[in-house]
C-alpha positions in Angstrom: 40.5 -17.6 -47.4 37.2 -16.5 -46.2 35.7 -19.9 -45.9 38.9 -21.1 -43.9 38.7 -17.9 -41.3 34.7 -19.1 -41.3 36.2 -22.3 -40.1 39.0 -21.3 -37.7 36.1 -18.8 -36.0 34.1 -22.0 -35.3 36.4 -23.9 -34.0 37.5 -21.4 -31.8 33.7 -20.5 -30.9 33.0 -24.6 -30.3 36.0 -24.7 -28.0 35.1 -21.8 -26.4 31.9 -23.1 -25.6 33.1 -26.1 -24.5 35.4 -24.6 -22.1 32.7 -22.2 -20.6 30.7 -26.0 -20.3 33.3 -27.9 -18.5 33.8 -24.5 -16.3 29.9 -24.8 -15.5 30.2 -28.3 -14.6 28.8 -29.0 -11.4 31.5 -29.6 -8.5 29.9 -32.2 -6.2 32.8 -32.2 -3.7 32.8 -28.2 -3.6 29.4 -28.9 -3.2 29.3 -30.8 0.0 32.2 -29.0 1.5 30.1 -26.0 0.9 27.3 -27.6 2.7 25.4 -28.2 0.0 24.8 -31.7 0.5 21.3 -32.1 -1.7 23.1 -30.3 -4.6 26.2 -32.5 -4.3 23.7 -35.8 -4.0 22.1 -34.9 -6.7 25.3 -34.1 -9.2 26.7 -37.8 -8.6 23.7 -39.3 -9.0 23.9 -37.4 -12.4 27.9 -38.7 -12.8 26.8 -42.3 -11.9 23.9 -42.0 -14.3 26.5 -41.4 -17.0 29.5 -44.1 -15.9 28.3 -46.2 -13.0 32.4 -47.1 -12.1 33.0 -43.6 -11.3 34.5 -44.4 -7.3 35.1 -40.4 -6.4 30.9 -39.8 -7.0 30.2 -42.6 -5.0 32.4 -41.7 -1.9 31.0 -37.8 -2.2 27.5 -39.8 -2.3 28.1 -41.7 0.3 28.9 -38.3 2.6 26.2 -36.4 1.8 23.8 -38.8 2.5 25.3 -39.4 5.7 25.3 -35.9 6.1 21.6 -35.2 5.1 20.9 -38.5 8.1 19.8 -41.1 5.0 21.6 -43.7 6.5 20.2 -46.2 4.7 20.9 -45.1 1.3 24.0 -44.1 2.3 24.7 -48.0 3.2 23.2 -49.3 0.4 25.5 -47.2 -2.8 28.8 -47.8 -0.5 27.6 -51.3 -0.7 27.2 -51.0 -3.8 30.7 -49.6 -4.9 32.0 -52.0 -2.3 31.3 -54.6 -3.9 31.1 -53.9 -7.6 34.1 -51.4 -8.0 36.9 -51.6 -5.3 37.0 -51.9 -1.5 38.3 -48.2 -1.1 39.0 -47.0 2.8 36.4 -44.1 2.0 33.8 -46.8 1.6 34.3 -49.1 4.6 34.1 -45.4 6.5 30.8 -44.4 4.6 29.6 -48.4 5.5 30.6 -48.0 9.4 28.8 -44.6 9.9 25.8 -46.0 8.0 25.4 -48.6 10.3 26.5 -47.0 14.1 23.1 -44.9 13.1 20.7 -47.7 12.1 22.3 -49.0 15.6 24.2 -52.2 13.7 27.0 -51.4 16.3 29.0 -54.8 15.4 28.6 -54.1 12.4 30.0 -50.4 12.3 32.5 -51.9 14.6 33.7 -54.3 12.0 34.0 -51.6 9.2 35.7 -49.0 11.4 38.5 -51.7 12.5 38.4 -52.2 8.5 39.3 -48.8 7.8 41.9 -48.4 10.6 43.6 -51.4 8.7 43.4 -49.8 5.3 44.5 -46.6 6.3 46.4 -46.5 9.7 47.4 -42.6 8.5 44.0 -41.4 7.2 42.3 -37.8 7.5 39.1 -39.2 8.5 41.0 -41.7 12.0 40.2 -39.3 14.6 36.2 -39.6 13.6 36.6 -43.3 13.4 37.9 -43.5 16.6 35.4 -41.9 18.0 32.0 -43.6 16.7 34.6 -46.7 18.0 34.3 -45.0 21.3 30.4 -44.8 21.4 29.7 -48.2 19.9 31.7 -49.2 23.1 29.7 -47.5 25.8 26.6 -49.3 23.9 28.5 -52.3 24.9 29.4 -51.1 28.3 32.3 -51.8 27.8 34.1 -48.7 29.2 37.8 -48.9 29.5 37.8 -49.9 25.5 35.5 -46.6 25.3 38.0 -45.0 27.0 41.1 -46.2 25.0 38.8 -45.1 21.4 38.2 -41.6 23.0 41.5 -40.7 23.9 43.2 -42.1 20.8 40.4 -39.8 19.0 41.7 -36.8 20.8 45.3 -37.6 19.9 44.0 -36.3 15.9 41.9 -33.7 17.7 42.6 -32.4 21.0 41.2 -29.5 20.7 37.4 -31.0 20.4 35.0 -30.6 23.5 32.8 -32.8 22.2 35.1 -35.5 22.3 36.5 -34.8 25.9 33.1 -34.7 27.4 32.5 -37.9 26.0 35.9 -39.5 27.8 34.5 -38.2 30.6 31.5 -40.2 30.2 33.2 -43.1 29.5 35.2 -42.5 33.0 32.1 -41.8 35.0 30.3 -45.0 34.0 33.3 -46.9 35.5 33.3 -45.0 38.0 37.1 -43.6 37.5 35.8 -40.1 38.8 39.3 -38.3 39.4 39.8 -39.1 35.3 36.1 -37.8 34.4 37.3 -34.8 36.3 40.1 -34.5 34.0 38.1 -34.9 31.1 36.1 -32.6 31.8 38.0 -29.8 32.8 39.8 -30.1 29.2 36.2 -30.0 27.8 35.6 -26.6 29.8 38.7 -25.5 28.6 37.7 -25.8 25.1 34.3 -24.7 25.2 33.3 -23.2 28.0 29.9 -23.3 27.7 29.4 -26.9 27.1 26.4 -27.4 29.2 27.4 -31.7 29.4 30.7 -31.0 30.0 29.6 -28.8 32.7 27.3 -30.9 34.4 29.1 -34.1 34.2 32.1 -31.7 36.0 29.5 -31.2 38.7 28.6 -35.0 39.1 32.4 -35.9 39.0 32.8 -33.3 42.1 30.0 -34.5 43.8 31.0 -38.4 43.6 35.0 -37.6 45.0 33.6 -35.4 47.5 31.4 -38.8 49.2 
C-alpha cells in the first residue's frame, strides 16, 4: 500500500508539473497583441525550431516582424510557409505588406488582390484596402486610389487616417469639393489631425479661385 500511494503521489506531482509547464508556455499571439512583438518573434522562432509546419507561428511571425519594420524577413518566412506549407490568406497579407514597404508596389498589389480573392469577408480587408489605396497614388492613378480608400472606410469609418488620405487622393485630381468632404470627416474624427487640417485649408483655398 505504501509503495502504490508513493506512486499515485508521483503521478499526481508529474502531472501537476506538467500542467503548471503548459500554463507557463509562452503565448506568442498574446504576445503581439500585447505589443510585445520581439517576445512574440522570438517564441515562434522557438515553435518552428521544434515543428517547422506549424502555419499559426508563422503568420504571428510574419506580424511581428512587420510590426517591428523587418520587412524583409517578414517576406522571406511568409515566403517560406507560402510555399512549403499552404497558401493561407494570412500569408498573401503578411507577403503584400512586406513588399508595399520595400516599395515592390506591383507586387504588394498582386498579393493584396490575392487576399481579397481568398477572403472577400476577412478581419484584416479594410487594411488591405487601404495599402491598395496608397500603392495607387504611387501610380497616380487617383480615381482607383479613391475607389481603395473609400471601400477601406466602409470596414472603418471611423479612422481619420484613412479620410485624410481620400482626401489626398481627391486633391491630386483635383476633385476639391470631394477633398473637402474628406476632410471635414477627417476633422470630425480627430480633430487635431494636423494633415487633415491643412489639406482642409488647401481644398478651401483651390474652390475659392
Amino acid at each position: 500500500m505504501p509503495r502504490k500511494r508513493s506512486w499515485a503521489l508521483a503521478l499526481a506531482l508529474a502531472a501537476s508539473l506538467g500542467s503548471a509547464f503548459a500554463q507557463a508556455k509562452p503565448d506568442a499571439l498574446k504576445l503581439y497583441r500585447d505589443g510585445l512583438y520581439d517576445e512574440a518573434r522570438a517564441v515562434c522562432l522557438q515553435e518552428l525550431s521544434a515543428d517547422p509546419s506549424n502555419l499559426e507561428s508563422y503568420v504571428v511571425l510574419g506580424w511581428s516582424l512587420l510590426a517591428l519594420g523587418r520587412y524583409a524577413d517578414a517576406e522571406l518566412y511568409a515566403r517560406k510557409a507560402w510555399d512549403t506549407i499552404r497558401r493561407d490568406p494570412r500569408i498573401v497579407q503578411v507577403l503584400g505588406e512586406a513588399a508595399f514597404h520595400q516599395g515592390k508596389n506591383e507586387e504588394a498589389l498582386a498579393h493584396f488582390q490575392n487576399y481579397v480573392n481568398f477572403l472577400p469577408d476577412g478581419t484584416r480587408l479594410g487594411t488591405v484596402y487601404f495599402y491598395m489605396g496608397e500603392i495607387y497614388l504611387r501610380m497616380e492613378r487617383w480615381a482607383h486610389a479613391d475607389i481603395a480608400f473609400r471601400t477601406a472606410l466602409q470596414y472603418d469609418p471611423g479612422n481619420a487616417r484613412w479620410w485624410t488620405r481620400l482626401g489626398y487622393a481627391r486633391e491630386r485630381s483635383r476633385d476639391w469639393a470631394f477633398a473637402l468632404q474628406a476632410y471635414d470627416e477627417a476633422l470630425k474624427a480627430d480633430p487635431a489631425l494636423a494633415d487633415a487640417r491643412l489639406g482642409r485649408e488647401r481644398a478651401q483655398a483651390a474652390l475659392r479661385d
